[in-house]
C-alpha positions as CSV (number, residue, x, y, z in Angstrom):
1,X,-32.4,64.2,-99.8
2,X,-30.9,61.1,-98.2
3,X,-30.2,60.7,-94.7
4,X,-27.7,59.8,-92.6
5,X,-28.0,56.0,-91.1
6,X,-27.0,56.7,-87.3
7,X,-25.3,53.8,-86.2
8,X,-25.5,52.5,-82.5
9,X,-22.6,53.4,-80.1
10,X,-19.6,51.0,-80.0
11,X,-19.6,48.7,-76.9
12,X,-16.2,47.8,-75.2
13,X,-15.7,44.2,-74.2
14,X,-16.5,43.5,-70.4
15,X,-12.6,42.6,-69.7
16,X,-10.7,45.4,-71.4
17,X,-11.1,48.3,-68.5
18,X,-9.6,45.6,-65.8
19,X,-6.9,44.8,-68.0
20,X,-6.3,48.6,-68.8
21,X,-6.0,48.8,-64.9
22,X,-3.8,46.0,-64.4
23,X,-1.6,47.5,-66.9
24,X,-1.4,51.0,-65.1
25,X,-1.3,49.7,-62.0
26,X,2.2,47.5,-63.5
27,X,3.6,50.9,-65.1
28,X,3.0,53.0,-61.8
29,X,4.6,50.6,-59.6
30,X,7.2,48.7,-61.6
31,X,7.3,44.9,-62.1
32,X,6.7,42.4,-59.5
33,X,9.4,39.9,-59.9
34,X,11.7,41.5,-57.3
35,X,11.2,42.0,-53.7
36,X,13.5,42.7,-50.5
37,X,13.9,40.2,-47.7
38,X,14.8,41.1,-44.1
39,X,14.2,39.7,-40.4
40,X,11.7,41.7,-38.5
41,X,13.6,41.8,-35.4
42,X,17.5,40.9,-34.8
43,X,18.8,41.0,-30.9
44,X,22.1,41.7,-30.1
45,X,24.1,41.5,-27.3
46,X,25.7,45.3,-26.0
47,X,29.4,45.5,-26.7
48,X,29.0,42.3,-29.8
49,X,28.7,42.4,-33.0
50,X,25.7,41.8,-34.9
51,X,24.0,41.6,-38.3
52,X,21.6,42.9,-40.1
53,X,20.4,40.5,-43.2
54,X,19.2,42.3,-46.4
55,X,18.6,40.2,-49.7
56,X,17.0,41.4,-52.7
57,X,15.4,37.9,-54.0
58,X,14.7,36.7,-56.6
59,X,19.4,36.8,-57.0
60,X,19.1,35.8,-60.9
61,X,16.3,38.5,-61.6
62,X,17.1,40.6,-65.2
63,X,17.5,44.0,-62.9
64,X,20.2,46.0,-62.3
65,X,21.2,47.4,-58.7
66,X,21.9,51.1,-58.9
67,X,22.2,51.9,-55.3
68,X,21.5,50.3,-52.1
69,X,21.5,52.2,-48.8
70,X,20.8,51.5,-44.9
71,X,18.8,54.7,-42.9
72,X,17.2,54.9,-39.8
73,X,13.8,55.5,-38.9
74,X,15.3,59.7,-38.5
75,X,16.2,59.8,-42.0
76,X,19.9,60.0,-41.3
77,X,21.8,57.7,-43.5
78,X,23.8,55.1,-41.7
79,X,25.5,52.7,-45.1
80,X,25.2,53.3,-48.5
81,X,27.0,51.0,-51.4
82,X,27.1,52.7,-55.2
83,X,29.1,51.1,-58.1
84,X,30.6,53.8,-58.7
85,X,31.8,55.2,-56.0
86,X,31.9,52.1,-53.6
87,X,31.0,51.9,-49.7
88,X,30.3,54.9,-47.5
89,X,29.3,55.8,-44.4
90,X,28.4,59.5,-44.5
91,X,27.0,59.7,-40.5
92,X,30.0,60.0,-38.0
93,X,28.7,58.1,-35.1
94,X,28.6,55.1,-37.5
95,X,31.6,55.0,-39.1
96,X,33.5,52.4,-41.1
97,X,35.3,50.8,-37.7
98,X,32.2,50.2,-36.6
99,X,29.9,49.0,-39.3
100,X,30.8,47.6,-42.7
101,X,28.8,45.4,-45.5
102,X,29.8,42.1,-45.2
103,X,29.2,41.2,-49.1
104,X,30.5,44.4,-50.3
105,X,33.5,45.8,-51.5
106,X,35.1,48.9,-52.9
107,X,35.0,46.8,-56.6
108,X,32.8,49.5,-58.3
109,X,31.7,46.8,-60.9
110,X,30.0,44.4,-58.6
111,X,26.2,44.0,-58.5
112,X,25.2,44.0,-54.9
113,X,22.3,41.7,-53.9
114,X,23.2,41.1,-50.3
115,X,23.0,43.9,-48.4
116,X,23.4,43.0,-44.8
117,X,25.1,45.3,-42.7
118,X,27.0,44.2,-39.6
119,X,27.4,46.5,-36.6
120,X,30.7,46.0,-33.9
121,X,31.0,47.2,-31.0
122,X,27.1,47.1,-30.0
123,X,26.1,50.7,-28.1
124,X,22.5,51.1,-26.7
125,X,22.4,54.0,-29.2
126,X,22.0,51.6,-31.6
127,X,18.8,50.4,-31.1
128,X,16.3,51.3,-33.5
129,X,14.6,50.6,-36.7
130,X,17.0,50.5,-39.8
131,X,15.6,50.7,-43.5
132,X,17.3,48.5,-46.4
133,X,16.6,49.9,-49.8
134,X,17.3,48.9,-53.1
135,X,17.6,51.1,-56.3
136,X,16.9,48.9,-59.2
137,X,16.7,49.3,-62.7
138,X,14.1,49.4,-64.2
139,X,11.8,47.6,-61.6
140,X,12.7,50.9,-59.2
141,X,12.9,51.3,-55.4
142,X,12.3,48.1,-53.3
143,X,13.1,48.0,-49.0
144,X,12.3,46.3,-46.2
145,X,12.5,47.3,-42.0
146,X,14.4,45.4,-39.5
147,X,14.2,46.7,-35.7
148,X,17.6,46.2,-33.9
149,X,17.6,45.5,-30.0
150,X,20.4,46.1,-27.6
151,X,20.1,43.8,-24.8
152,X,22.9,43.4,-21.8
153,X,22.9,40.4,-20.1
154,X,23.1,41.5,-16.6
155,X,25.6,40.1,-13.4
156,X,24.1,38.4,-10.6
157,X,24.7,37.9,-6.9
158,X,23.1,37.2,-3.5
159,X,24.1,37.7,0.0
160,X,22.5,37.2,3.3
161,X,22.4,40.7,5.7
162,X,22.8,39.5,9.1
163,X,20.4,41.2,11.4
164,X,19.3,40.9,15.1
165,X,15.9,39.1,16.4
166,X,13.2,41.6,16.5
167,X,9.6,42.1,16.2
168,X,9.2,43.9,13.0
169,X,9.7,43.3,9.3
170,X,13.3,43.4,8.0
171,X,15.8,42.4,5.3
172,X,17.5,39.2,5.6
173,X,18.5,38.6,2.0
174,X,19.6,41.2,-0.5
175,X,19.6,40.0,-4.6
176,X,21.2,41.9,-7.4
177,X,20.8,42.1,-11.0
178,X,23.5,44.9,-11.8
179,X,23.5,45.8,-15.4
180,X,20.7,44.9,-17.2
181,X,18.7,45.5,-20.8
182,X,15.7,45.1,-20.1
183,X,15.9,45.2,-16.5
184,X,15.8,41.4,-15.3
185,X,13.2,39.4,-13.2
186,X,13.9,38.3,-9.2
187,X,11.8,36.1,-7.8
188,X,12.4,34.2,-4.0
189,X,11.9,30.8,-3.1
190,X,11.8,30.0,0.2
191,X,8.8,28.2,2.8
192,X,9.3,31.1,5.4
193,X,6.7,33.3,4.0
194,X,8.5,36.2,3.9
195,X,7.9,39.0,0.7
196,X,10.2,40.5,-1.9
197,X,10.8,44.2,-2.0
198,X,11.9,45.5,-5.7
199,X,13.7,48.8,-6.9
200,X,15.8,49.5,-9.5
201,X,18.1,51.9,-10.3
202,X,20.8,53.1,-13.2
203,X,23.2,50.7,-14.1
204,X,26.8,51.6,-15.0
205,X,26.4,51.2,-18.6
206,X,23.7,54.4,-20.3
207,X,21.1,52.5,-20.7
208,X,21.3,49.2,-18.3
209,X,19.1,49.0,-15.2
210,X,20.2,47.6,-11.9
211,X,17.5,45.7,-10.0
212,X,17.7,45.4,-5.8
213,X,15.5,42.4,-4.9
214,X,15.4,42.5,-0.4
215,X,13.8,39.7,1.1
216,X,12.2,40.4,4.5
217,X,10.2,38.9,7.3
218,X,10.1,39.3,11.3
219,X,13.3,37.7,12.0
220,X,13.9,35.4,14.8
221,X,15.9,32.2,15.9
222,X,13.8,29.8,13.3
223,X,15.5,31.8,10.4
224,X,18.9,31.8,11.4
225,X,20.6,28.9,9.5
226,X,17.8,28.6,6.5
227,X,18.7,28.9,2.9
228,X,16.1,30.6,0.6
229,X,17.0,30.8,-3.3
230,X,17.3,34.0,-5.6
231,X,16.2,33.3,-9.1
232,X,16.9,35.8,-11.7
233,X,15.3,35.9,-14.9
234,X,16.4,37.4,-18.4
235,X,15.9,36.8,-22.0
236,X,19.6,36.7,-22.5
237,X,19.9,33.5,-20.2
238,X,19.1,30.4,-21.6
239,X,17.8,29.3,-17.9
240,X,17.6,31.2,-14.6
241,X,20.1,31.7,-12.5
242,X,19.5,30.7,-8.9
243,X,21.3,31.7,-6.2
244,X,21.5,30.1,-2.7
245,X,21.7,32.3,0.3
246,X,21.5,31.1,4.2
247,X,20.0,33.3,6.6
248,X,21.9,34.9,9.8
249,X,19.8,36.1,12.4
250,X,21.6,37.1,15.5
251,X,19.6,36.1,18.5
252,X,20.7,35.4,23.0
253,X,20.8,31.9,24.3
254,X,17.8,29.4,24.2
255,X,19.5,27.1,27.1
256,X,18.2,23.1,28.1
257,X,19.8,21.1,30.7
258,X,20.4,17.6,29.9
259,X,22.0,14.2,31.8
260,X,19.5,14.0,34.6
261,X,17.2,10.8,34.7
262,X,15.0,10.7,37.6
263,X,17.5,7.9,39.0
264,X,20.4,10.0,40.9
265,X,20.2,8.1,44.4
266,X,22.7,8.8,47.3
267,X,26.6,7.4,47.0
268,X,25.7,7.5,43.1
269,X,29.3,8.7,41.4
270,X,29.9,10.8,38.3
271,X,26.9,12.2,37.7
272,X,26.7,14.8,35.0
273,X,24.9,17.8,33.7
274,X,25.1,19.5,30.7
275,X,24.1,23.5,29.5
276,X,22.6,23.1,26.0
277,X,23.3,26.0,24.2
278,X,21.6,27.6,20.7
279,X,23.0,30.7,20.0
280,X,23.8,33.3,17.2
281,X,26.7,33.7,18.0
282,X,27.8,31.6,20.1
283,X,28.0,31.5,24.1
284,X,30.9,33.0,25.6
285,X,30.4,32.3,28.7
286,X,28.6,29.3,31.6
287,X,27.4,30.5,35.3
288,X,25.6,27.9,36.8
289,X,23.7,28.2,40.6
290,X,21.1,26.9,42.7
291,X,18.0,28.2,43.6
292,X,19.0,27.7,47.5
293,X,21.9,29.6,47.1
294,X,23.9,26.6,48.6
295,X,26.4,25.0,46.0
296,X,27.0,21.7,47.1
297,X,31.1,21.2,47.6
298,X,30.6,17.2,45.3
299,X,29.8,19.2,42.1
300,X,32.4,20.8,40.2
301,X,31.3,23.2,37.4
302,X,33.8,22.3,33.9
303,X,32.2,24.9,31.1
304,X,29.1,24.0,30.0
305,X,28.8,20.5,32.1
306,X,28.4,20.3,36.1
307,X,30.1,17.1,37.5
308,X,28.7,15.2,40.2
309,X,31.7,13.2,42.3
310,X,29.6,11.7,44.9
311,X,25.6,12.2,45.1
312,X,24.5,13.5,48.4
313,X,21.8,15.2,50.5
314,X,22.9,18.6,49.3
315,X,22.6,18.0,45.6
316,X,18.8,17.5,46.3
317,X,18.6,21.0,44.9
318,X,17.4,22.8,41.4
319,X,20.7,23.9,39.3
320,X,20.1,26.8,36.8
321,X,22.7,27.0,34.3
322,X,22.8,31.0,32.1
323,X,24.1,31.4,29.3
324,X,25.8,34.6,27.8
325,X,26.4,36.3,24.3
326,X,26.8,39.2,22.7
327,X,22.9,39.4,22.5
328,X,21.9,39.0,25.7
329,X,21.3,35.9,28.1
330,X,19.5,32.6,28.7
331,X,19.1,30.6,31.4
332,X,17.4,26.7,31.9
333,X,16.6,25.0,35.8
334,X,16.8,21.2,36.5
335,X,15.1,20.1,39.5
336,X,17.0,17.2,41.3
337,X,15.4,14.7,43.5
338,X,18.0,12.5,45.5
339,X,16.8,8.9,46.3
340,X,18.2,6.7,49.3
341,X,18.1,3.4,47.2
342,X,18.7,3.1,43.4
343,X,15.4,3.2,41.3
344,X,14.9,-0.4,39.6
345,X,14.7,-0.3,36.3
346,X,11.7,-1.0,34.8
347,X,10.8,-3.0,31.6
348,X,7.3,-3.0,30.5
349,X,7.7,-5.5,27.8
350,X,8.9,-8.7,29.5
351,X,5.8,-7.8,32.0
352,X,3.5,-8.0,29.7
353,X,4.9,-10.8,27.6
354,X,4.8,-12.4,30.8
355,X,1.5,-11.8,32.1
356,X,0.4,-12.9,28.1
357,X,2.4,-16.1,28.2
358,X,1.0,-17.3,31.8
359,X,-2.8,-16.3,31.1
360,X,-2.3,-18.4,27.5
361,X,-0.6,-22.0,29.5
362,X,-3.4,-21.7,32.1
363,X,-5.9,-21.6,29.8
364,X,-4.4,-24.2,27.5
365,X,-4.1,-26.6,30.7
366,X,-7.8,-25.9,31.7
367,X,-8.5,-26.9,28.1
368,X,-6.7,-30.2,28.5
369,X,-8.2,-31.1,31.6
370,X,-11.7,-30.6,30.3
371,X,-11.1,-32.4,27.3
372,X,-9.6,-34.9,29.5
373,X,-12.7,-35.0,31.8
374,X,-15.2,-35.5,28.5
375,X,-13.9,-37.9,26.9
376,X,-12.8,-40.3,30.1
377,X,-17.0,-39.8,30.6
378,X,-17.8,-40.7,27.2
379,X,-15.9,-44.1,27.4
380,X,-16.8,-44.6,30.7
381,X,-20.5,-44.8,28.8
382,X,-19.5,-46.7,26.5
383,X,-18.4,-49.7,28.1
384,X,-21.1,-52.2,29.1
385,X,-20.4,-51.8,32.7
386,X,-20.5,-48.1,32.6
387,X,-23.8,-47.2,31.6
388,X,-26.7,-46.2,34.1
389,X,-27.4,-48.9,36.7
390,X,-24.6,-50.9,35.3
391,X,-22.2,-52.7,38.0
392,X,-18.9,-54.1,38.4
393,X,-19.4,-57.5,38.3
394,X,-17.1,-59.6,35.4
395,X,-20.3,-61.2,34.8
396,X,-21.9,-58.2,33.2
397,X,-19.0,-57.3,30.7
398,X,-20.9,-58.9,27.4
399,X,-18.8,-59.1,24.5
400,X,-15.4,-57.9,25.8
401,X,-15.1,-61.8,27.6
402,X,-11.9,-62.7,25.9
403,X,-14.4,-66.0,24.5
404,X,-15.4,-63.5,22.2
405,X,-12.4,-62.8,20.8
406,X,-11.7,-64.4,17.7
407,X,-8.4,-63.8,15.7
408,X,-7.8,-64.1,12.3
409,X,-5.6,-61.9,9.6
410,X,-3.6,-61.2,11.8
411,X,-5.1,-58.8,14.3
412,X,-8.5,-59.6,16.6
413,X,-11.4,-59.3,14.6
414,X,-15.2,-58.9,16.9
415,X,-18.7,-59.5,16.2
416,X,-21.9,-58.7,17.7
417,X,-24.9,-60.7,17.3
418,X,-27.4,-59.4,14.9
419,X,-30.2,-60.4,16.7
420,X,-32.4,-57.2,18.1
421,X,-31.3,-56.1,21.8
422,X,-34.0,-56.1,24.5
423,X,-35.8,-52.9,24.4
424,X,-34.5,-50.4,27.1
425,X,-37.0,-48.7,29.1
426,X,-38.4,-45.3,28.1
427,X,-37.3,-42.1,28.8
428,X,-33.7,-42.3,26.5
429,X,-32.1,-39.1,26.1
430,X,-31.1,-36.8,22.8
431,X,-27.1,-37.9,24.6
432,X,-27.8,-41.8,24.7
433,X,-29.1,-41.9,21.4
434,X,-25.8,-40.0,19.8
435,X,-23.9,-42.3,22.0
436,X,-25.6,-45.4,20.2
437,X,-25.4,-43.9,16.4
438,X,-21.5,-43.0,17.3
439,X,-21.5,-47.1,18.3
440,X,-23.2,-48.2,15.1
441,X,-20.7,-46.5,13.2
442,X,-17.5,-47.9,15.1
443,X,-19.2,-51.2,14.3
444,X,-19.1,-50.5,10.5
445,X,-15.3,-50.7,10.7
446,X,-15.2,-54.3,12.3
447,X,-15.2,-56.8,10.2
448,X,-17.9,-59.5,10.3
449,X,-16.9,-63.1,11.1
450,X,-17.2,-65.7,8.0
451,X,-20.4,-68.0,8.1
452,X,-18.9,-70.8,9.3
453,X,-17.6,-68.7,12.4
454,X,-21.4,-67.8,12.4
455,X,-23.0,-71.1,12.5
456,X,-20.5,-72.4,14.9
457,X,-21.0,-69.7,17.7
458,X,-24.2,-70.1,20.5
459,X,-25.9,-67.6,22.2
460,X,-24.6,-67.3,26.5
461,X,-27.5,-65.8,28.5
462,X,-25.6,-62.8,29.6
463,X,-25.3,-61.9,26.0
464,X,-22.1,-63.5,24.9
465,X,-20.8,-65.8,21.8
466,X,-19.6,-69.0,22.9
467,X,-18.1,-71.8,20.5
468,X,-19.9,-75.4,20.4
469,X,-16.6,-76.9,19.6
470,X,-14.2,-74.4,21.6
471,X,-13.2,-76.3,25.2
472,X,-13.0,-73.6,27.7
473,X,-10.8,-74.5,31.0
């Protein structure tokens, strides 16, 4: 009996189980070729109008819209286009005056591919995630999620609060974000060191948030007059806003006395004085006295300034001048002292420009003189008859005979004999011998006679030249 062959089982290409998959994966999900484009976030300003984008892409794909429709993240249906019954707006609070498509119409034949849905009329119940879907045939359901934000930009101002010196932390400054979404951001700048003190309450919109920035330090008469600056921050301003504010602190006198010199002298006329004044507010009203208790009958009091006719003993006094607001009071003293003579006025400068100038001409003259001296010395030693042990006599003066002089060129020309000099006697100093090389060298500028000068001139025994020809008278 024959047998059956049993064949091996059949074994399925590696490949065909992933493309079975790809293929179920297609069929479950529809095709690919479509998809839904929307922004992630859109802002918009409370009270504008605003729109949300919604494109289904690719716009020349081979599907057909059936439906498209806009729903929040609740469920509740806020827009929905169908071509055959057109645009409607089943929820009441967003009805058609409010929100519309902007591509659509009530043609019932019109494929819609742009979807996006504009809002008027922005209310803070509007914010909120909103879902655009497409109904396609036969690719099916496609959507995308855009969340919607309400912001308000919010209205600023700054003011100072006026307050009265005192020892204790305290506003000065008051800033005001009224209205905001989100709430805003205040920040102070200012060098007085002071801190910011935040709070923030319901604005007058549902909502908006008001934020109260105070600015406070221990006031006191430095910070009256200073500005600081308010910033405000926001993501609906393109910069911050700043706002300047200048401090008011209300604070009594701080008095000076002014016009007195230290040179009021007796019979001196129209002297003055003057009560300096800085206030907040200002003084309304001058007293001015003496310590003595004694107003002398020259001075006459006009306001703030005490006039001085005719100095005499009596103004030899201290005047105290107070000073009065609604504060309180403040009060200076200015000690006079009367001299008999007028005070001479006294200028440093010229003094010691002086004193300067007359040390530098003394020594320049004492300079002169000793150059003077030294060089008078040095020719002294120079000439013949005015070296050591030398005398007077007109026999000893040498060369410098006129016989010697010979002229020629124009100008007197000299020559010394070069025949050695008898030797001096020992003991020459370091001073002699610089005198002789200083001679040696005045002799190489002299120009030496010709050779027939030469031969023609005879040795005189007190060491002159004397001409064999020359006739002397």
């Amino acid at each position: 009996m024959a047998r059956a062959a049993v064949l091996p089982p059949t074994r399925l290409p590696p490949t065909l189980p992933l493309l079975s998959l790809l293929l179920l994966l297609l069929r479950e999900t529809g095709a690919q070729d479509v998809w839904v484009r929307v922004l992630p976030e859109v802002r918009g300003r409370l009270g504008d109008t605003v729109e949300l984008p919604c494109h289904l892409l690719p716009p020349t794909s081979n599907v057909r819209v059936s439906q498209v429709t806009w729903q929040r993240l609740d469920s509740a249906t806020v827009a929905a286009f169908h071509p055959s019954f057109g645009v409607q707006f089943p929820n009441p609070p967003f009805n058609k005056e409010r929100l519309s498509f902007v591509r659509a119409t009530q043609d019932t034949n019109m494929d819609l591919r742009d979807a996006t849905l504009a809002f008027r009329g922005l209310m803070v119940e509007d914010e909120g995630n909103y879902t655009c879907e497409f109904a396609t045939f036969p690719n099916g359901t496609r959507r995308g999620v855009t969340w919607l934000r309400v912001i308000a930009q919010p209205e600023n101002h700054a003011e100072a609060q006026e307050v009265t010196v005192a020892q204790e932390p305290m506003p000065v400054a008051r800033c005001v974000a009224e209205g905001g979404r989100p709430p805003a951001r205040i920040t102070w700048i200012s060098s007085l060191g002071g801190e910011a003190r935040d709070t923030q309450e319901s604005g007058l919109q549902v909502g908006t948030v008001t934020v109260v920035s105070r600015y406070t330090l221990v006031p006191d008469s430095r910070v009256d007059g200073v500005k600081v600056m308010c910033r405000v921050e926001h993501e609906s301003l393109e910069e911050p806003v700043l706002l300047p504010v200048t401090l008011s602190v209300r604070y009594p006198p701080e008095v000076s006395i002014s016009g007195y010199d230290d040179n009021w002298y007796l019979g001196r006329t129209e002297a003055t004085l003057t009560c300096d004044v800085r206030s907040n507010p200002g003084p309304t009203g001058y007293d001015w006295s003496t310590t003595s208790g004694v107003f002398p009958t020259s001075v006459v009091v006009q306001g703030p300034q005490l006039l001085v006719h005719s100095v005499d003993r009596l103004v030899n006094t201290t005047f105290i001048c107070t000073a009065t607001n609604a504060v309180g009071t403040g009060r200076a003293e200015q000690v006079i002292f009367v001299r008999d003579t007028p005070q001479a006025s006294r200028n440093v400068g010229p003094l010691v420009g002086g004193v300067v100038g007359g040390t530098f001409l003394v020594l320049l003259l004492a300079g002169g003189a000793l150059a003077f001296v030294l060089l008078r010395g040095r020719r002294k030693r120079k000439s013949p008859g005015g070296g050591e042990g030398g005398g007077n006599d007109d026999d000893d003066r040498g060369s410098y005979d006129v016989k010697t002089q010979m002229f020629g060129n124009g100008g007197p020309v000299f020559w010394r004999s070069t025949a050695p000099e008898p030797v001096k006697a020992d003991g020459r100093g370091e001073e002699e011998e610089e005198e002789e090389e200083e001679e040696k060298a005045e002799e190489g500028l002299m120009l030496p006679p010709s050779g027939s000068l030469k031969d023609d001139m005879e040795s005189h025994l007190d060491g002159s030249l004397i001409s064999r020809r020359a006739v002397y008278v």
